[in-house]
C-alpha positions in Angstrom: 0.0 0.0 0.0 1.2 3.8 -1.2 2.2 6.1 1.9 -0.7 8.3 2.9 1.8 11.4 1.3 2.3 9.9 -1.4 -1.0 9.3 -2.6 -2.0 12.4 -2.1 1.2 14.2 -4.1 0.6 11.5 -7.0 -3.2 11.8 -7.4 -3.0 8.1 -6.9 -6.5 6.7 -7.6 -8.1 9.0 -9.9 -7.9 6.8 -13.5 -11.6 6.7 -14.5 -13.8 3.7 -14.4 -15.5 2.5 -17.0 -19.0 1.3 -16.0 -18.7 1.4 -12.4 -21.2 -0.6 -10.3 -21.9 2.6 -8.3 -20.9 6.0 -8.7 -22.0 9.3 -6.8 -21.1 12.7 -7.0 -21.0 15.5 -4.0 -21.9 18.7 -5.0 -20.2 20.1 -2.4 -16.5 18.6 -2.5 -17.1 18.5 -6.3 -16.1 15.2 -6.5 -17.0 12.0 -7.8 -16.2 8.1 -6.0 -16.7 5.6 -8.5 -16.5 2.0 -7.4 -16.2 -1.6 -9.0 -17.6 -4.6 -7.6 -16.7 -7.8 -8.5 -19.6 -11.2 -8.4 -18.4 -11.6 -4.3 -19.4 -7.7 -3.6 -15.6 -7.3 -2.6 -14.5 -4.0 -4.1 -12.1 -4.7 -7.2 -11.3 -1.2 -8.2 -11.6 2.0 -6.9 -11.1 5.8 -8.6 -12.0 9.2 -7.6 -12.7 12.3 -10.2 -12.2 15.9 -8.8 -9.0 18.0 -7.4 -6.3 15.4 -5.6 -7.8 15.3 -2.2 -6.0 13.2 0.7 -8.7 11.7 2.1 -10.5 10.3 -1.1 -7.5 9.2 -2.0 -6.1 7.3 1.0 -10.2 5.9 1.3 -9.7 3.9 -2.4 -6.0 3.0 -1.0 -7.9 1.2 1.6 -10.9 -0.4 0.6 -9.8 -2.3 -2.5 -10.2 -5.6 -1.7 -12.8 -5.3 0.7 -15.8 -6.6 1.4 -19.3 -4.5 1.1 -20.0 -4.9 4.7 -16.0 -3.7 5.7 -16.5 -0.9 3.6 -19.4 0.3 5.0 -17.7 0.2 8.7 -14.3 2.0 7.6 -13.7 4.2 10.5 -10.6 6.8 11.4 -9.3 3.7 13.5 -8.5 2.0 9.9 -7.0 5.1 8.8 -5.0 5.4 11.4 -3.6 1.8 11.6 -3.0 1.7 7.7 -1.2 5.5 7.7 -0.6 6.3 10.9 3.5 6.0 10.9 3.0 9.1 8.2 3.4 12.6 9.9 1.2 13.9 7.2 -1.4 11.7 7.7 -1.6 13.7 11.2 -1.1 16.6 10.2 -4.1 16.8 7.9 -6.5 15.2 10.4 -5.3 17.9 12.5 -6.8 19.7 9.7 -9.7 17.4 9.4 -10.9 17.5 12.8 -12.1 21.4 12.6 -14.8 20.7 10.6 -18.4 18.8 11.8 -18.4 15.8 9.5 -16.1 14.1 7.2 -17.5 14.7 3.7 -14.9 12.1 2.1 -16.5 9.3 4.6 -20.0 10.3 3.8 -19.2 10.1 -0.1 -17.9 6.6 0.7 -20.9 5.7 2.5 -23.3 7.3 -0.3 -21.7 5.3 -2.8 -21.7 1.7 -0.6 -25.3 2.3 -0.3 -26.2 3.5 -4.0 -24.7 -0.2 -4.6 -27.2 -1.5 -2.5 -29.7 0.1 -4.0 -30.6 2.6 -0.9 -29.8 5.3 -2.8 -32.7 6.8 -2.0 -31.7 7.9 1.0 -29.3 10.5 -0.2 -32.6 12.5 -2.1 -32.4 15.0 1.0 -30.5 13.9 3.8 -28.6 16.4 5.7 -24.8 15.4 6.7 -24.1 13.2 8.5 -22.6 14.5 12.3 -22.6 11.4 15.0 -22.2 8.1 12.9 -22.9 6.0 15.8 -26.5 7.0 16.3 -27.1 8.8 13.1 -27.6 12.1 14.0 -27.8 14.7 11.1 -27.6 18.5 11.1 -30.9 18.4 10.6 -31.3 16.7 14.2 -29.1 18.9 15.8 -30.9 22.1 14.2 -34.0 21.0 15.2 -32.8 20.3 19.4 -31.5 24.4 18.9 -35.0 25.2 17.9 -37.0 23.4 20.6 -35.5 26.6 23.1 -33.7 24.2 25.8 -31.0 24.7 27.2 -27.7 24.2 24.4 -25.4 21.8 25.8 -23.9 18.6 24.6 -25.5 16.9 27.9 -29.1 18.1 26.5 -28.3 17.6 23.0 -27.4 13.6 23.8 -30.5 13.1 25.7 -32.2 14.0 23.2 -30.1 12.4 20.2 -28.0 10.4 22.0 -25.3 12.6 19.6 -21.7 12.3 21.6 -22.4 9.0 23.3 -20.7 6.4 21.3 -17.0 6.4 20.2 -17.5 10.0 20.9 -15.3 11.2 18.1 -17.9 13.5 17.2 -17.6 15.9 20.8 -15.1 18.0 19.7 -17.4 19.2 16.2 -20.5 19.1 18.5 -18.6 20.9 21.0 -18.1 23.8 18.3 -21.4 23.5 16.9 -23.5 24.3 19.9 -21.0 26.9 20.4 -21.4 29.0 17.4 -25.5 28.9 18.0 -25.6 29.6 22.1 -28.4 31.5 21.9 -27.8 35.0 23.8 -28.8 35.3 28.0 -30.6 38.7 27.5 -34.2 39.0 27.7 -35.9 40.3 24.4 -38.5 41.4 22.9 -38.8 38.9 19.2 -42.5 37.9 20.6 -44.0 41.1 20.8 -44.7 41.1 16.8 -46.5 38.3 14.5 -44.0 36.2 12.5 -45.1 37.7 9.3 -43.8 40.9 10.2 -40.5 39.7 11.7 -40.4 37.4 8.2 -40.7 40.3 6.0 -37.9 42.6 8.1 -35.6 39.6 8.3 -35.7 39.0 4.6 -35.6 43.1 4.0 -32.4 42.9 6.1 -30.7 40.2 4.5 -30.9 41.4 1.3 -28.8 44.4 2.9 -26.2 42.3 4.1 -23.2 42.2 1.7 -22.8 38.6 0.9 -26.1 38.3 0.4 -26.3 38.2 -3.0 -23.1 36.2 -3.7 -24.1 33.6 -1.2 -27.6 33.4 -2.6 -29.0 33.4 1.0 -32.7 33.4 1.3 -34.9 32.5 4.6 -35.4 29.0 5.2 -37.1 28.8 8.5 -38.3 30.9 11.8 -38.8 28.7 14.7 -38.9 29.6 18.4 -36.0 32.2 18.5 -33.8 30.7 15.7 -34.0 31.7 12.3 -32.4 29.3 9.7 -30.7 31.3 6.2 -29.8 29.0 3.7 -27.4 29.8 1.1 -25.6 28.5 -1.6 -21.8 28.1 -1.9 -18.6 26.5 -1.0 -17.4 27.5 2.0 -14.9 25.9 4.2 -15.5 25.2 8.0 -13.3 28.4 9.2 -15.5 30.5 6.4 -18.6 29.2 7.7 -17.6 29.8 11.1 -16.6 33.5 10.4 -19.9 34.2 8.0 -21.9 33.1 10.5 -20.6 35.6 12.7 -20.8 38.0 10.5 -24.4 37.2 9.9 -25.4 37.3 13.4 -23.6 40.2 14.5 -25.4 42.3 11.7 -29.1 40.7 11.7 -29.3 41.0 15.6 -27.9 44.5 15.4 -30.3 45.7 12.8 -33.2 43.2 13.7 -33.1 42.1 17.1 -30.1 40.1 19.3 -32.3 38.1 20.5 -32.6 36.1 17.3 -30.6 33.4 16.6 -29.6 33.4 13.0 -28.1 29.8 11.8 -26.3 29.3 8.3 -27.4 26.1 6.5 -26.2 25.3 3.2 -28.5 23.9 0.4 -26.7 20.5 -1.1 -27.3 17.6 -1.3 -25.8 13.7 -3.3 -26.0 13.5 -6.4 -25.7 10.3 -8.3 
C-alpha cells in the first residue's frame, strides 16, 4: 500500500472507471467516487474524479479488496492503523478534525449504499454528524430550535449525539457553540411572525454577501431563524460568516434572534 503522502502528491486513484457498479457525485466537495464490484461484492477497483484530495485518495488505498459490509464500517481507526507512521497523515486530520463531519467518509458511504440500491436515502439527507447514532444537522438544528438549554449533555439526551466512540464531541462541541443563543431578555415575541419574516428578509438582502451567497430565509422557529445559502465555503469560512451574519441581523433586527447558516446540497448520483 502507497504512503498516505504519497497518494495524495501523485493523485493516486483517480484513473476513470468504466462502467462502475456505483458511482456518486458530491456537490459540495465537487467530487465524484466511483466503485467496481466484482460477483463476491468485494471491491475490485476504486477511482475518484475531482481535485487530488488526501482523504478520497487514501479511502480507495484502503478499501480495495474489501468486502461491502468492511466498507461500510471503515472508520478513522483504519486510517490510522493503515497511515498512521505518516506525519502527514496527522497533520491533515489535525486539519480534518475542525470541521463537523467528514465529507470524504459520507461520499464513501453514499456510494456503498447506491450499490445496495438505498440510494434513496441521499434525495435530502442532511450530513451526516454522530455516525454512531445517526444524528444529522438536521437533528441537531432542530434540538437548537426546541429553546432548551444548548449543551452537549441536552443535546445527547435527546439524540444520544456524543455517546458512542465519541469522536464527534469535539465538532459538537463547536457547533452548539457557534449557536448559544444569547442570555438577555428580548423582545422577538412582541410582533406576529409575518412581520419579523418580512424585516428579516428586508435585512438580509442588505447584508453584503447576500447576494453572492444566494441566502434566502429558510425557516423561523422559536428564537432561531435558519438562512440557507448556496456556496462553498470551508469550515473556518462558515464559522466567520456566521458571525458576520449574526452580528449584523441582531444589530439591525433584534439580538435576540438566533440566526443559523445552513447550506443547500445535497448527493448527487
Amino acid at each position: 500500500m502507497s504512503g498516505f503522502k504519497e497518494i495524495f502528491q501523485q493523485g493516486l486513484f483517480k484513473d476513470p472507471l468504466e462502467k462502475p457498479s456505483a458511482s456518486v457525485s458530491s456537490a459540495s466537495l465537487r467530487h465524484t467516487l466511483s466503485l467496481r464490484f466484482d460477483a463476491k461484492d468485494t471491491i475490485a477497483q476504486t477511482s475518484y474524479s475531482g481535485a487530488n484530495d488526501p482523504w478520497l485518495g487514501a479511502l480507495c488505498s484502503l478499501i480495495q479488496g474489501m468486502s461491502l459490509n468492511e466498507a461500510s464500517d471503515l472508520k478513522w481507526a483504519h486510517l490510522e492503523k493503515a497511515f498512521g507512521e505518516d506525519q502527514s497523515f496527522w497533520d491533515y486530520k489535525a486539519e480534518e478534525e475542525e470541521h463537523v463531519f467528514m465529507e470524504a467518509f459520507e461520499l464513501l458511504k453514499a456510494t456503498v449504499d447506491t450499490y445496495r440500491g438505498r440510494d434513496y436515502l441521499y434525495s435530502d439527507q442532511s450530513p451526516l454528524i454522530c455516525r454512531c447514532f445517526g444524528v444529522r444537522e438536521s437533528d441537531v438544528l432542530e434540538f437548537l430550535q426546541t429553546g432548551e438549554e444548548v449543551t452537549l449533555e441536552a443535546l445527547g439526551g435527546k439524540s444520544k449525539a456524543g455517546m458512542g466512540c465519541r469522536s464527534c464531541v469535539p465538532q459538537l462541541k463547536r457547533w452548539l457553540l457557534i449557536h448559544q443563543p444569547p442570555s438577555k431578555e428580548h423582545f422577538y415575541k412582541d410582533r406576529s411572525r409575518a412581520e419579523w419574516l418580512l424585516e428579516i428578509d428586508y435585512m438580509l438582502t442588505c447584508f453584503p454577501d447576500s447576494e453572492d451567497l444566494k441566502m434566502d430565509v429558510d425557516s423561523f422557529k422559536g428564537s432561531q431563524v435558519v438562512i440557507s445559502y448556496d456556496k462553498n465555503l470551508s469550515q473556518a469560512q462558515l464559522e466567520m460568516e456566521s458571525k458576520r451574519l449574526q452580528d449584523f441581523l441582531g444589530t439591525s433586527v433584534d439580538d435576540g434572534l438566533g440566526f443559523f447558516l445552513r447550506r443547500r446540497r445535497s448527493l448527487q448520483r
